[in-house]
C-alpha positions in Angstrom: 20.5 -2.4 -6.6 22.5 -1.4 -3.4 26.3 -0.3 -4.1 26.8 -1.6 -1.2 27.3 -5.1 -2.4 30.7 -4.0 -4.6 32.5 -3.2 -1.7 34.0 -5.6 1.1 33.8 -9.0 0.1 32.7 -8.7 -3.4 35.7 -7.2 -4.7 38.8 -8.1 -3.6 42.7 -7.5 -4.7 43.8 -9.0 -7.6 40.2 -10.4 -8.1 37.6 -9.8 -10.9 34.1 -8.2 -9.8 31.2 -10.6 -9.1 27.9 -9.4 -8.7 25.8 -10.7 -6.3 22.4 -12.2 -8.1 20.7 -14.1 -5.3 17.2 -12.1 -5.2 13.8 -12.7 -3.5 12.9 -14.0 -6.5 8.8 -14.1 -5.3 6.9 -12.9 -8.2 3.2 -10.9 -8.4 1.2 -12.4 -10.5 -2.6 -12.8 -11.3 -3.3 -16.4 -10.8 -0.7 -15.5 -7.2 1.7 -18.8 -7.2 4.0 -17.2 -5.2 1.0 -15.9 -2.7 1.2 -12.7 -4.2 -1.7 -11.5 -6.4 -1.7 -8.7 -8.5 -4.0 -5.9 -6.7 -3.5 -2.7 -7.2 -2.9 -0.4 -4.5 -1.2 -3.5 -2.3 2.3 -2.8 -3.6 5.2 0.1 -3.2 7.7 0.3 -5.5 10.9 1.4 -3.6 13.1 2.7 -6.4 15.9 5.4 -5.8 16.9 7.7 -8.8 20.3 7.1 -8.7 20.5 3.6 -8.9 20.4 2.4 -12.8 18.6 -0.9 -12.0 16.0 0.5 -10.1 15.5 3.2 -13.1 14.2 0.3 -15.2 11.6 -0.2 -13.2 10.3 3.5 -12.7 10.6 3.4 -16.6 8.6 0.8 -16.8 5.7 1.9 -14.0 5.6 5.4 -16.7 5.6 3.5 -19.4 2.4 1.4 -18.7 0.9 3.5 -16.7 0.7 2.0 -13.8 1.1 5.3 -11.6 -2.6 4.1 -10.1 -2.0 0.7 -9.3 1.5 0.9 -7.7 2.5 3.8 -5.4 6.1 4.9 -5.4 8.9 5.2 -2.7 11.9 7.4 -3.3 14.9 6.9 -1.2 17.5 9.5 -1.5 20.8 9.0 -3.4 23.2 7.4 -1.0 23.1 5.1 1.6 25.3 3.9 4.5 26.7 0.1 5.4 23.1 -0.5 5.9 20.4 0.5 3.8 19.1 2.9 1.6 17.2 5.7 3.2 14.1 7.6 3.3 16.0 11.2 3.5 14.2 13.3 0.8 11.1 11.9 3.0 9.9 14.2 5.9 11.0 13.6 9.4 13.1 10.4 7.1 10.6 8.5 6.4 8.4 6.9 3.7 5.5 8.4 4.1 3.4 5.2 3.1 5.5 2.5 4.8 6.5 4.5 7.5 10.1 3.3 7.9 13.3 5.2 8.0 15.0 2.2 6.0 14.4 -0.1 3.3 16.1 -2.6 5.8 13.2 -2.6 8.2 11.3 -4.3 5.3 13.7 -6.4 4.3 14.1 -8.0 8.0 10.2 -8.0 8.1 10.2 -10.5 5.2 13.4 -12.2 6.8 14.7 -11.3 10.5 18.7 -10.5 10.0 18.1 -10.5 6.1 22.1 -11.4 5.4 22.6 -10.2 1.6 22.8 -6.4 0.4 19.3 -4.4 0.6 18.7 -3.7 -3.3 16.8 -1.1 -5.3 14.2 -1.7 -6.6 12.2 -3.8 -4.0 8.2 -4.2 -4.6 6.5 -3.7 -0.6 3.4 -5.3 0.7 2.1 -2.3 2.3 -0.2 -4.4 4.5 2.4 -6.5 5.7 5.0 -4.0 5.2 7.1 -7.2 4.2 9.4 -7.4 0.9 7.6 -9.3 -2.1 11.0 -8.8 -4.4 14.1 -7.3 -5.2 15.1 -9.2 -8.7 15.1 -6.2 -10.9 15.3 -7.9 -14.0 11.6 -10.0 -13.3 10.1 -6.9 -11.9 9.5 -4.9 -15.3 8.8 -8.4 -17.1 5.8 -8.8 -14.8 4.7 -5.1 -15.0 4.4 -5.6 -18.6 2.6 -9.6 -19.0 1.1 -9.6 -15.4 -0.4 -6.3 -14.9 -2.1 -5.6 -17.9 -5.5 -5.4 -16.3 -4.2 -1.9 -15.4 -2.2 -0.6 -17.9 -3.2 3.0 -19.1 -5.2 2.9 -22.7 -2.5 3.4 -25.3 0.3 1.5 -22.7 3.3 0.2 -25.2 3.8 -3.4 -25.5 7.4 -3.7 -23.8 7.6 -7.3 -24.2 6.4 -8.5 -27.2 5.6 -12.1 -27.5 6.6 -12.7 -31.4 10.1 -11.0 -30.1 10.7 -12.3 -26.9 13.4 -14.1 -27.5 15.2 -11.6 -29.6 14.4 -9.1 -26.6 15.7 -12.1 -24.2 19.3 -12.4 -26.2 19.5 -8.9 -26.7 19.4 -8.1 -22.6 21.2 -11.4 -21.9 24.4 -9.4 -23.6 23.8 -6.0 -22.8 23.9 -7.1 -18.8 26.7 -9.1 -19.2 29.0 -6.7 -21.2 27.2 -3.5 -20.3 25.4 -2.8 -17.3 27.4 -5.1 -15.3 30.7 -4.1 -17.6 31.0 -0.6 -16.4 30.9 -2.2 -12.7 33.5 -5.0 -13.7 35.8 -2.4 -14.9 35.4 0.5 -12.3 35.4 -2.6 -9.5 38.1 -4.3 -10.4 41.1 -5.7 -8.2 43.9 -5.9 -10.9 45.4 -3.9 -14.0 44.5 -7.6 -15.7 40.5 -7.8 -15.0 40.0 -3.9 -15.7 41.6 -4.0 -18.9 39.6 -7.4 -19.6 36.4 -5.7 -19.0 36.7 -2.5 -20.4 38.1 -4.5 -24.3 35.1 -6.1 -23.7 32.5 -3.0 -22.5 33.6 -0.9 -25.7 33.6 -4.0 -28.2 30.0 -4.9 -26.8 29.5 -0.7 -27.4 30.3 -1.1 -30.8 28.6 -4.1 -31.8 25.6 -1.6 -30.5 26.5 1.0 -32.6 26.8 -1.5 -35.5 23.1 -3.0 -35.1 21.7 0.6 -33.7 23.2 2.5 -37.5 20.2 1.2 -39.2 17.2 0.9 -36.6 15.8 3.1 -34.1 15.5 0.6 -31.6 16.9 -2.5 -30.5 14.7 -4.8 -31.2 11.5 -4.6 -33.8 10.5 -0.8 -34.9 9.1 0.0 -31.3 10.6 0.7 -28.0 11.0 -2.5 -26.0 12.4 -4.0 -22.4 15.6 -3.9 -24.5 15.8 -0.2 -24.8 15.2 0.2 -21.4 17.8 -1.6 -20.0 20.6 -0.3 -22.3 19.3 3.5 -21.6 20.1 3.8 -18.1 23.3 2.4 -18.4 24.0 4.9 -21.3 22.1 8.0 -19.0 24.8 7.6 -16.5 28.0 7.2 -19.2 29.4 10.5 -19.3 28.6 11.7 -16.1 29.7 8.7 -13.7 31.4 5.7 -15.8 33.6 7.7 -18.4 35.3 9.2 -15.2 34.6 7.6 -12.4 34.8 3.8 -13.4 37.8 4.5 -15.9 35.5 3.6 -19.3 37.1 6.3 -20.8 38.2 5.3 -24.7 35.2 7.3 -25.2 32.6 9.6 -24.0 29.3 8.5 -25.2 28.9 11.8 -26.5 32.0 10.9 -28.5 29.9 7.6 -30.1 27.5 9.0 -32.5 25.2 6.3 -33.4 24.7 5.7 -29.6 24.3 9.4 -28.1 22.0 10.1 -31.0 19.7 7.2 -30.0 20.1 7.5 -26.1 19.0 11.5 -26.6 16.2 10.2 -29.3 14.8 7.6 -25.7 16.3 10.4 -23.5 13.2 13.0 -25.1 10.3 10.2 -25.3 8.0 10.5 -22.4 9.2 8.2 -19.5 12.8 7.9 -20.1 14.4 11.4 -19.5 11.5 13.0 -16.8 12.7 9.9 -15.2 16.8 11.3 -14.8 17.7 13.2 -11.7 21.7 13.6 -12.4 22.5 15.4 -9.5 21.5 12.6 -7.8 23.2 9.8 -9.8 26.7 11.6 -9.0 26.0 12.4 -5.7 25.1 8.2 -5.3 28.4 7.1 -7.2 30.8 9.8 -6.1 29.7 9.8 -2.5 29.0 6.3 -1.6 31.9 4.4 -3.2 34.5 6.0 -0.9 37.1 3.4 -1.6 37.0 5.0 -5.4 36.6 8.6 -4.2 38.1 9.1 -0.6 37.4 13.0 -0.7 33.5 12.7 -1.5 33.9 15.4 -4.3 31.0 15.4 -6.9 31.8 16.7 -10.1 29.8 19.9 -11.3 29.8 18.6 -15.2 29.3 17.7 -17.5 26.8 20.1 -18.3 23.9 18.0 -19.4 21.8 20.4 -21.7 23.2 18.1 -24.6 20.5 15.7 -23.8 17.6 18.3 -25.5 19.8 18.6 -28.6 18.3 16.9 -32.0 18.8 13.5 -32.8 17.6 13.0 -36.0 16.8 9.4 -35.1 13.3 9.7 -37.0 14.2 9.0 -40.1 14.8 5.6 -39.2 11.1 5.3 -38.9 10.0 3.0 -36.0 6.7 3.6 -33.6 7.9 4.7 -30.2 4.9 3.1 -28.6 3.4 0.9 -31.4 0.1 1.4 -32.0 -0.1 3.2 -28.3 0.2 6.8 -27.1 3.3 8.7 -24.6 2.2 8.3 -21.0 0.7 11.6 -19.2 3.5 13.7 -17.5 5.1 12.4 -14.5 2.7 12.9 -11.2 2.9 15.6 -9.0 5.9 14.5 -6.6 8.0 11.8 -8.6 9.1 15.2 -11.2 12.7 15.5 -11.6 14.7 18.8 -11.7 14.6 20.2 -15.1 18.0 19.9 -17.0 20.5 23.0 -16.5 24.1 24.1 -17.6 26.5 22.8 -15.3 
């Protein structure tokens, strides 16, 4: 999801922060009712490594497996009034859709596109047209639509028999938690920021409350849940403690919490999915209005993340009755972790 769309409009004086949630809300699926049919090979999945929401989905895509059957695009960490940008790319571009911006396939799905151009966005490469930008539908379908390619041993990320569980459990962890650190470090008044950050660190909590006696958040296996909470939790101490004013605690200062983002932080496809460098360039860059001077911070020094957890004594299957996904591919690595 853009940054872009917390600044100008969305947040004014005196005002609370209000996420935009009007998507292209087209889905992939195999029986195509949206004209879209799961193919593999037809889709790129534009996902920068800053942005938390489009981390789910590159979670997700390691996850399952689905490396083979869906290419992906990585923009760089900021991005201008515009768009997001193809800067790590050479000569700027993506080298499979062959634009500088995600904007150019935005405006080829809609000419003059008006709302903000979000990570993560699924391209038709054929068409070079956006399919969809609503994050929270993209990793539901990677785990119900594309099974047909899944890797053998792929987790089951959505459970049937705990979908609704999984469902309630996200519903609040948005609300109160991924969008809470936004509501408070976004906030036009003393009145909203205190408002949402009671409310962030009661929701914390009441995670550190049902998270004491279970490894994960919902059933004994990682789910959807887990993914959403993590990369909300991966970007805590080194962007939202500071930099959005959540600061009652660092979530190295939570122990229940830190122990069981470091336990998902060390399974395959969570932490070789983390590029901090690039999450504080993103937040301490772009959001000038919060930082005027641009300065990234050099901490904290992240080599915390590789320290013991101890989490496995309160049993649970990582991946069920699957297997850890191979290593990351040879270009989508990330830096390895290093004192700050």
């Amino acid at each position: 999801m853009s940054d872009q769309q917390v600044k100008g409009s969305y947040v004014e004086p005196g005002q609370e922060y209000t996420r935009d949630t009007n998507y292209i809300e087209d889905r992939i699926t195999r029986d195509a009712v949206d004209g879209w049919p799961v193919e593999a090979g037809r889709y790129r999945l534009v996902a920068a490594r800053a942005c938390p929401w489009a981390n789910r989905s590159v979670i997700s895509r390691r996850l399952l497996g689905l490396e083979d059957a869906i290419s992906l695009g990585l923009p760089g960490p900021t991005h201008d009034a515009r768009s997001w940008t193809f800067d790590l790319d050479p000569d700027g571009r993506d080298p499979v859709l062959g634009i500088e911006r995600l904007q150019e396939a935005f405006f080829a799905r809609t000419p003059d596109y008006p709302r903000g151009i979000t990570v993560p966005a699924v391209v038709d490469v054929p068409s070079g047209k956006v399919v969809t930008n609503d994050f929270p539908q993209i990793t539901l379908d990677f785990a119900t639509e594309w099974t047909e390619f899944h890797r053998e041993g792929a987790p089951d990320l959505y459970p049937e028999a705990l979908r609704g569980e999984i469902d309630e459990v996200a519903d609040v962890v948005f609300r109160d938690v991924n969008n809470g650190v936004y509501r408070a470090g976004f906030a036009g008044s003393q009145k909203s920021y205190e408002r949402a950050y009671r409310t962030l660190f009661d929701r914390l909590d009441w995670l550190s409350e049902r998270l004491a006696g279970q490894r994960y958040l919902v059933g004994d296996t990682i789910t959807e849940a887990d993914i959403r909470l993590f990369t909300t939790l991966a970007r805590f101490d080194a962007v939202y403690h500071g930099h959005f004013k959540c600061n009652r605690n660092k979530l190295t200062e939570m122990p229940v919490l830190w122990a069981y983002a470091r336990d998902l932080f060390q399974t395959p496809g969570f932490g070789d999915t983390i590029d901090f460098d690039q999450i504080k360039a993103h937040y301490y860059v772009v959001h000038s209005d919060i930082n005027p001077t641009g300065i990234v911070p050099a901490g904290p020094d992240p080599s915390g993340w590789l320290a013991e957890h101890g989490r496995e004594q309160l049993g649970g299957r990582p991946f069920g009755d699957g297997t850890p996904p191979a290593p990351p591919r040879a270009g989508e690595e990330v830096p390895p972790l290093t004192s700050a």
